[in-house]
SETI-986469 format. One record per residue (C-alpha): z, x, y; residue in three letters; residue number from 1. Coordinates in pm, 1 decimal, always signed. Layout:
BEGIN
Z	X	Y	ALA	NUM
...
***
This chain:
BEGIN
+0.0	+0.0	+0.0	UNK	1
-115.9	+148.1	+287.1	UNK	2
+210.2	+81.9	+557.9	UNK	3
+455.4	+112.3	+309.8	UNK	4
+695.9	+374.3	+338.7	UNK	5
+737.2	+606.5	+38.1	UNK	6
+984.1	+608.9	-221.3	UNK	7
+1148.0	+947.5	-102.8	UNK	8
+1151.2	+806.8	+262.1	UNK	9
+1368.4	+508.4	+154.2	UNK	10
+1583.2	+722.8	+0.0	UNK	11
+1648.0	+985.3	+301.8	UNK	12
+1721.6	+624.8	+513.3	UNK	13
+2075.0	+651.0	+633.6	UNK	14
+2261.5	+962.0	+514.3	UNK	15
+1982.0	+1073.3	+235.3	UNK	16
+2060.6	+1042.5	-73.0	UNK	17
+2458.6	+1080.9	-7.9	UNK	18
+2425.8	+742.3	+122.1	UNK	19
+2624.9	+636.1	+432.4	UNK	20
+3006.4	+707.5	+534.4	UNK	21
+3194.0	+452.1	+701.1	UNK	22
+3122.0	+554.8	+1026.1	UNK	23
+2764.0	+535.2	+965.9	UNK	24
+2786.1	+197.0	+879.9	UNK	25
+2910.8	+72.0	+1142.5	UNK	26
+2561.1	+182.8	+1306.8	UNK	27
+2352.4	+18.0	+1004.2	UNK	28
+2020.8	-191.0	+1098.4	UNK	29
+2103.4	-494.9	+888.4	UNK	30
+1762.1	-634.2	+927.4	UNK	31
+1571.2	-333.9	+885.1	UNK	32
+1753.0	-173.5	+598.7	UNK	33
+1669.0	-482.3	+389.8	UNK	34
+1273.7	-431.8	+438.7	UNK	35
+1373.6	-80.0	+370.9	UNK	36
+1505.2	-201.2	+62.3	UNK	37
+1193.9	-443.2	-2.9	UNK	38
+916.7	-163.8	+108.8	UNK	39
+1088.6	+82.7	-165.8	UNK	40
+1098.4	-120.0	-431.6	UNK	41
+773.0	-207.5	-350.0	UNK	42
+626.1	+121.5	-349.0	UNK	43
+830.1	+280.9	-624.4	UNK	44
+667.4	-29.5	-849.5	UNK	45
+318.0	+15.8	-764.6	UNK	46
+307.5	+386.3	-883.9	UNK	47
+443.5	+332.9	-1176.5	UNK	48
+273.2	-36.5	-1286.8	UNK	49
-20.0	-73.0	-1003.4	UNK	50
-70.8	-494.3	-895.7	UNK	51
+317.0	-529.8	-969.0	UNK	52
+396.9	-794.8	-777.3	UNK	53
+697.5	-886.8	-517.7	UNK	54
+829.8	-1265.3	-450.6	UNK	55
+1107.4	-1302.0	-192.7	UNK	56
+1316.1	-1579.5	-190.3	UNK	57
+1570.2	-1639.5	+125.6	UNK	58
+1564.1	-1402.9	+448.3	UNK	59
+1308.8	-1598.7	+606.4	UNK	60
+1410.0	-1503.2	+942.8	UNK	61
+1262.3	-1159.5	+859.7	UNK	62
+953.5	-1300.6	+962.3	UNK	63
+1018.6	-1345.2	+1296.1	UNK	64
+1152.4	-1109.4	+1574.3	UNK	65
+1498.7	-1201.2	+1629.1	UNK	66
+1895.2	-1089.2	+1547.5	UNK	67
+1760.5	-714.0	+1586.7	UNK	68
+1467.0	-789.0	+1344.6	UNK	69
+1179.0	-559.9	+1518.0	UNK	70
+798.7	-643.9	+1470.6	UNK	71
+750.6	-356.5	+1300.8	UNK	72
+1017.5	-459.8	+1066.9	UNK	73
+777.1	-796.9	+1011.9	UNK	74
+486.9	-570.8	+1007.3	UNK	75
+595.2	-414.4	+734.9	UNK	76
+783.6	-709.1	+520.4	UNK	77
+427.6	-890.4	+553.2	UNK	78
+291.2	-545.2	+349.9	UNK	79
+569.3	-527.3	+62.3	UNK	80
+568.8	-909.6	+4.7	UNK	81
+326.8	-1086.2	-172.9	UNK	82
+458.4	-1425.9	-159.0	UNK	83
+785.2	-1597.6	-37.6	UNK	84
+1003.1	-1840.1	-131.8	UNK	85
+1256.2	-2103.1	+106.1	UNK	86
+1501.2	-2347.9	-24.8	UNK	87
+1595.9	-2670.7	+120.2	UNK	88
+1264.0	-2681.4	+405.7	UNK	89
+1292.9	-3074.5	+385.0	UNK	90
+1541.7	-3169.7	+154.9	UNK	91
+1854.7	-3023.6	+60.0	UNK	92
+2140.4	-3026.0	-252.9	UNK	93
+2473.0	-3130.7	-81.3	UNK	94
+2767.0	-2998.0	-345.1	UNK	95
+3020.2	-3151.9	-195.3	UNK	96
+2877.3	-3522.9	-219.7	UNK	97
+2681.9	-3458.7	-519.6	UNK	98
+2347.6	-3551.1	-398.0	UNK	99
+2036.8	-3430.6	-221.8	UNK	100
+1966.9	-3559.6	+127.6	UNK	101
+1724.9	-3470.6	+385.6	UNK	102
+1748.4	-3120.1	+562.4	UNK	103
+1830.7	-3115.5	+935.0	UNK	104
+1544.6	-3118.1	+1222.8	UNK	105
+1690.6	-2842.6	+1366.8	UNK	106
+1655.5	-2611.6	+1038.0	UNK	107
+1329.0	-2755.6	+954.6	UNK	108
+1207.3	-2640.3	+1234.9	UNK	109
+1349.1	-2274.5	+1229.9	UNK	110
+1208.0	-2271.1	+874.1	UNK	111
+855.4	-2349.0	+969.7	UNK	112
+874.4	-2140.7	+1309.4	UNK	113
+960.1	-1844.4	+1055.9	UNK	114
+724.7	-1887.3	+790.6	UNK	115
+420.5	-1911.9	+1060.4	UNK	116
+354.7	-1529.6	+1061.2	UNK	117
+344.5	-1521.6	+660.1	UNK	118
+86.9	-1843.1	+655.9	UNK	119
-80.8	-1673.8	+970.2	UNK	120
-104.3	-1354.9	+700.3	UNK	121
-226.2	-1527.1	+415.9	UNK	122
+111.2	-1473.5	+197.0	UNK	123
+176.7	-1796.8	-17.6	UNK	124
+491.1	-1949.1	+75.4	UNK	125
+680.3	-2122.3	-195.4	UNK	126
+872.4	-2406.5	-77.8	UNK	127
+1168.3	-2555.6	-336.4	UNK	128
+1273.0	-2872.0	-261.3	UNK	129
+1644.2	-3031.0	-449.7	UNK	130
+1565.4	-3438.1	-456.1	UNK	131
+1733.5	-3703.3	-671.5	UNK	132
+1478.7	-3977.8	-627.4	UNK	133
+1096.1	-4007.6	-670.0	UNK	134
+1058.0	-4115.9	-337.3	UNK	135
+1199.8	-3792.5	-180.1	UNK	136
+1013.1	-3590.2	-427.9	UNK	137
+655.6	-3789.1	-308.1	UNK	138
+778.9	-3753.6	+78.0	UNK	139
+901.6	-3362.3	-32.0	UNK	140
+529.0	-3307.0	-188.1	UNK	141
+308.7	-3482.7	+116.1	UNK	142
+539.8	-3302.7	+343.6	UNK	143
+461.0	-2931.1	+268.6	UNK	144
+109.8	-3011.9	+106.8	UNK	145
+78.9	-3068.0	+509.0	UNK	146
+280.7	-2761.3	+597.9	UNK	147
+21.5	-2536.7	+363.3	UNK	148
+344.1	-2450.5	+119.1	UNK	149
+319.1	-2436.9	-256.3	UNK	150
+552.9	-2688.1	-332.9	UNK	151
+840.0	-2797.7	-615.0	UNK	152
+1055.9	-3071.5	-542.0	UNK	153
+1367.3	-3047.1	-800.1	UNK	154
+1546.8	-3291.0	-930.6	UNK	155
+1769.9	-3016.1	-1082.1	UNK	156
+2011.5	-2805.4	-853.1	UNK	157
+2115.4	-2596.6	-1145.1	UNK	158
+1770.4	-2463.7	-1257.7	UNK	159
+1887.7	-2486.7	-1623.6	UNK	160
+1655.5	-2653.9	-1794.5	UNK	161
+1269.2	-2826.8	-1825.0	UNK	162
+1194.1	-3075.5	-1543.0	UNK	163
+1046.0	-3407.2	-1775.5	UNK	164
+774.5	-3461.8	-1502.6	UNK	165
+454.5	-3278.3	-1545.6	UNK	166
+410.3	-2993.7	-1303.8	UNK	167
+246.4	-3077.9	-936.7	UNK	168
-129.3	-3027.4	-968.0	UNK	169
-180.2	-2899.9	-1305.5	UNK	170
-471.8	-2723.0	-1409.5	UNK	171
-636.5	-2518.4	-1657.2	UNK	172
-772.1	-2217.3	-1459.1	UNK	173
-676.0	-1843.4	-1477.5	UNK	174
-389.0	-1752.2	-1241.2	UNK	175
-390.6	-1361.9	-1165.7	UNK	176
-255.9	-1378.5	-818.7	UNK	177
+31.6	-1574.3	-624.3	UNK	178
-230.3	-1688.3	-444.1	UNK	179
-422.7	-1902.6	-669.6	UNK	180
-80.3	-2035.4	-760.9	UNK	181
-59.7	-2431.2	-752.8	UNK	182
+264.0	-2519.6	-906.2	UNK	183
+566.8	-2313.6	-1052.8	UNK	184
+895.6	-2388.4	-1237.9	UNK	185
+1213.1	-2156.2	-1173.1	UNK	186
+1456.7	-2177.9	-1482.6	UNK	187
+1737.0	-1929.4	-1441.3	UNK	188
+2038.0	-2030.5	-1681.7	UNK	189
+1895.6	-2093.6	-2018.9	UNK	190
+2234.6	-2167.1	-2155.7	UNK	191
+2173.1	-2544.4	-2282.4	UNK	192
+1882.1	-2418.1	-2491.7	UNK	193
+1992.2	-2393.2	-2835.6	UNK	194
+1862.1	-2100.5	-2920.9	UNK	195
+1669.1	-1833.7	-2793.5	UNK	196
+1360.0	-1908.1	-2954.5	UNK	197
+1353.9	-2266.5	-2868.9	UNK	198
+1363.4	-2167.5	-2479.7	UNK	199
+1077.9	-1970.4	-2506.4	UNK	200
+897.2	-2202.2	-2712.1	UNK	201
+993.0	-2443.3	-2445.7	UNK	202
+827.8	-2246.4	-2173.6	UNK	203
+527.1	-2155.5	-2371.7	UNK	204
+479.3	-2526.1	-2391.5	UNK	205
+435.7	-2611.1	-2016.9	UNK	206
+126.8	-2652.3	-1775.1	UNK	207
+329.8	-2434.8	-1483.4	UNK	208
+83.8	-2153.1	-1281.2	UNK	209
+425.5	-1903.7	-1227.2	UNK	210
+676.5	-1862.2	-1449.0	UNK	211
+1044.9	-1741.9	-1219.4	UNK	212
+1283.6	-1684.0	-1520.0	UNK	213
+1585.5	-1468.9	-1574.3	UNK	214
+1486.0	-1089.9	-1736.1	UNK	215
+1789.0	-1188.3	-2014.6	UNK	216
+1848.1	-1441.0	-2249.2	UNK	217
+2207.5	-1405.9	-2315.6	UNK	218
+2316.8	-1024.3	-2360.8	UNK	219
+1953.2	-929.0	-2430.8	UNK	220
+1673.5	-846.8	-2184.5	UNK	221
+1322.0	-1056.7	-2294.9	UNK	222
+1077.3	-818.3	-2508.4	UNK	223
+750.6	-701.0	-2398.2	UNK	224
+592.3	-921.5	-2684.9	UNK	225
+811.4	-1233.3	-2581.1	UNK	226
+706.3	-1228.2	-2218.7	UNK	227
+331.0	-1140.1	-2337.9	UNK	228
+372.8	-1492.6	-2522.5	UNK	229
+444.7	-1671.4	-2206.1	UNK	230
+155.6	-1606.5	-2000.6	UNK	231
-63.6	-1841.4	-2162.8	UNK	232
-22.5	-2195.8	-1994.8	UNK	233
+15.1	-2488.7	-2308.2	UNK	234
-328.5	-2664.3	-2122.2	UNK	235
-538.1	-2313.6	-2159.5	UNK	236
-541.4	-2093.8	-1850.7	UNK	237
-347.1	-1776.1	-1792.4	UNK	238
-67.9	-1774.1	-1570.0	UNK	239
+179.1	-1529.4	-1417.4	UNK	240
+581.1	-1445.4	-1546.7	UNK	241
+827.1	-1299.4	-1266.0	UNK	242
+1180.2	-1181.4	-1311.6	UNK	243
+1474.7	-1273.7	-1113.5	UNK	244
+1665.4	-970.8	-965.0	UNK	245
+1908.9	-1032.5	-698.6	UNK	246
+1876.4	-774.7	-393.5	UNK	247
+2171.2	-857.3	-182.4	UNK	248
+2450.1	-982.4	-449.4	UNK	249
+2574.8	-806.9	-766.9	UNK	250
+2707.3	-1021.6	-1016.7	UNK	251
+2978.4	-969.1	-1291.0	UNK	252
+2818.4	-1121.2	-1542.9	UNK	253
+2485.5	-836.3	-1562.0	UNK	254
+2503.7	-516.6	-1789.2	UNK	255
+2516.6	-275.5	-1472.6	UNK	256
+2871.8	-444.5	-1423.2	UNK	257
+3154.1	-202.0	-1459.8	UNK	258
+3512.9	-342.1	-1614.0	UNK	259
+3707.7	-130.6	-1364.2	UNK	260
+3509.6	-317.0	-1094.6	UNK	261
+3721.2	-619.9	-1206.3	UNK	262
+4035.8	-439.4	-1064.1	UNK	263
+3920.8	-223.4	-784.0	UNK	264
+3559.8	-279.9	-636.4	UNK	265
+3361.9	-1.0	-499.9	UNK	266
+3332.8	+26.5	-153.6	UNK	267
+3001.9	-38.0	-163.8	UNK	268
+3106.8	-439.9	-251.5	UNK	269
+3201.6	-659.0	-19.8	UNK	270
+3320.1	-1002.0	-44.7	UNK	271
+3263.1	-1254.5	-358.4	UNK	272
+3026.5	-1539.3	-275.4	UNK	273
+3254.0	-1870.4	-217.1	UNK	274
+2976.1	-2074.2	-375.3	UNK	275
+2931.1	-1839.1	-691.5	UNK	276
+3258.4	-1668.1	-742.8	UNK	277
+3048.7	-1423.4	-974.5	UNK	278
+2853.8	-1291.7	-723.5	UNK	279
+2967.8	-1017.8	-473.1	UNK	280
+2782.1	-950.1	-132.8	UNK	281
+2646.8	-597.9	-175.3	UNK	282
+2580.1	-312.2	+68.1	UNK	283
+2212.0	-314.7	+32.6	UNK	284
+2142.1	+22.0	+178.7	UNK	285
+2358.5	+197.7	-30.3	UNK	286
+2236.8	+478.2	-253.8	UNK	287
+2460.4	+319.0	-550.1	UNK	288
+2294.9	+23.3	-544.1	UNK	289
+1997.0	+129.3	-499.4	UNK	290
+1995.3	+345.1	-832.3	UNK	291
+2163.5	+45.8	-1025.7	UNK	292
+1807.9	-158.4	-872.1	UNK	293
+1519.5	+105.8	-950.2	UNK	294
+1468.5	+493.6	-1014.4	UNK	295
+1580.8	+517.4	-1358.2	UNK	296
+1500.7	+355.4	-1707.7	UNK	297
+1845.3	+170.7	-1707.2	UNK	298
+1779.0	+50.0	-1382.6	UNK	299
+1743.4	-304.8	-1308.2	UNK	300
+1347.0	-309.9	-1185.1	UNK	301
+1266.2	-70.4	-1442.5	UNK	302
+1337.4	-331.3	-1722.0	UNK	303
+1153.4	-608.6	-1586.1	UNK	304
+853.5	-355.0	-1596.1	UNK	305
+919.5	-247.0	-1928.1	UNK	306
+957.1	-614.1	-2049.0	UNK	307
+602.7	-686.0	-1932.1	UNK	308
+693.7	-881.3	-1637.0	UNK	309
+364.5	-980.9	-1364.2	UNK	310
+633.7	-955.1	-1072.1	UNK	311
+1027.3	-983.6	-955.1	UNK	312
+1189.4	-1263.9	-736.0	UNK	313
+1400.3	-1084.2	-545.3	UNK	314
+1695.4	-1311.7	-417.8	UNK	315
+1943.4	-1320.3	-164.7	UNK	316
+1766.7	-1144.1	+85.7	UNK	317
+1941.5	-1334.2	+359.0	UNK	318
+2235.2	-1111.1	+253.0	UNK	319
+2144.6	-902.1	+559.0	UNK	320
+2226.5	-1180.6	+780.6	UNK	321
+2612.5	-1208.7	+638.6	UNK	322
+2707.9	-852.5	+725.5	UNK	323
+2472.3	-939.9	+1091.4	UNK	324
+2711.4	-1224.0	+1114.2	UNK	325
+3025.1	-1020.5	+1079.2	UNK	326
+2967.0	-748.2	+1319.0	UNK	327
***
């Protein structure tokens, strides 16, 4: 990628590869470190599995030039991405009542008013939709069909298992690019499958464009041959698998997670998400956590390679904007 910075570079950002002292961090460049992040991974996956894709979910306000985010910083997000996802554009999962009910003007709006410059790029944007009727799932689809988004309206917060409607706009054609991508299904927690082999068989039995699943299934990662099975759509047509990887949280339950963590985190964790007590807010620009995510064979992005994977969906890029909104 031409604008990309290199893999070294990324690494020499703040403090080399001795990462940052406290005092440095005080000085960090929340926004920019995270395209830092996104640019490395970016080119450290190319070189080693060339069209390796990148799908960001969250951090939409990376797009625009705002809360210290520079237009170079947009320049160069528009470069490592090649698609991006938002939650909740027009409709939204409220925990505390239980149900899904429409997202406020005032966010729709910022949402739209962020994801112009990727649209205005050509970058699909993937918009995901919670809805518990079939009337905010028709409004949900006529609504970002208008907007240009590739859209799923969910009637399942958890992502844990097959939606029973068929996917939006099936097809039968060959999908080698997020760009020809018409419909997709995100299934993270597997858990209420009964057994491995009847969640893949599950998957290999849908109509969606993109597969977004999790890289494990239980304790172990997915093999090269069981990933190769699932880019076949059920209808005919090839299609494309991505990996989740979270960017901005580390969570207790993945095989990088250390047992003495549980008593006394590093200082390179922050807080545990109050939503997903699992999940702990992560210095991004940290050279620990940036060998746990790539660089190695153990590492994180190096698996979903090795497993065959088309692309990752990285998540929680918005973390930037929690350690923003603490300074």
């Amino acid at each position: 990628m031409n604008k990309i910075r290199s893999f070294l570079a990324g690494l020499m950002f703040c403090g080399g590869i001795f990462g940052c002292s406290s005092a440095e961090e005080a000085t960090v460049d929340y926004p920019g470190s995270m395209v830092d992040l996104i640019c490395d991974l970016k080119a450290y996956a190319v070189e080693k599995k060339p069209g390796f894709g990148l799908l960001g979910n969250g951090g939409a306000g990376l797009f625009l030039e705002m809360d210290g985010n520079t237009g170079e910083n947009v320049g160069r997000l528009l470069q490592a991405l090649d698609g991006t996802m938002t939650e909740s554009i027009y409709f939204r999962w409220d925990v505390d009542k239980g149900r899904a009910e429409k997202t406020s003007q005032e966010d729709t709006k910022y949402f739209h008013q962020a994801l112009a410059p990727a649209l205005q790029a050509g970058m699909p944007v993937l918009s995901l939709d919670y809805v518990d009727s079939e009337d905010m799932a028709a409004k949900s689809y006529q609504l970002n069909k208008e907007k240009g988004y590739i859209p799923w309206a969910s009637f399942r917060r958890d992502l844990d298992e097959l939606p029973e409607e068929a996917p939006h706009r099936a097809n039968n054609k060959d999908i080698r690019s997020l760009n020809q991508v018409k419909n997709y299904l995100v299934l993270l927690n597997p858990g209420k499958f009964a057994s491995r082999e009847a969640y893949l068989e599950a998957l290999r039995g849908t109509d969606y464009d993109l597969l977004i699943v999790d890289l494990f299934y239980g304790e172990d990662s997915l093999t090269a041959e069981e990933v190769a099975s699932l880019k076949q759509k059920n209808g005919g047509g090839a299609r494309l698998v991505y990996a989740y990887m979270s960017v901005g949280e580390a969570e207790t339950y993945r095989y990088y997670w250390r047992q003495e963590w549980q008593r006394q985190l590093p200082d390179w964790l922050d807080e545990a998400n109050p939503d997903w007590q699992n999940n702990f807010k992560v210095k991004y620009w940290r050279r620990e956590w940036k060998e746990l995510l790539y660089g190695s064979g153990d590492s994180y992005l190096d698996k979903i390679m090795a497993a065959g994977f088309d692309g990752a969906f990285l998540d929680v890029i918005d973390a930037y904007y929690y350690f923003l909104s603490a300074k």
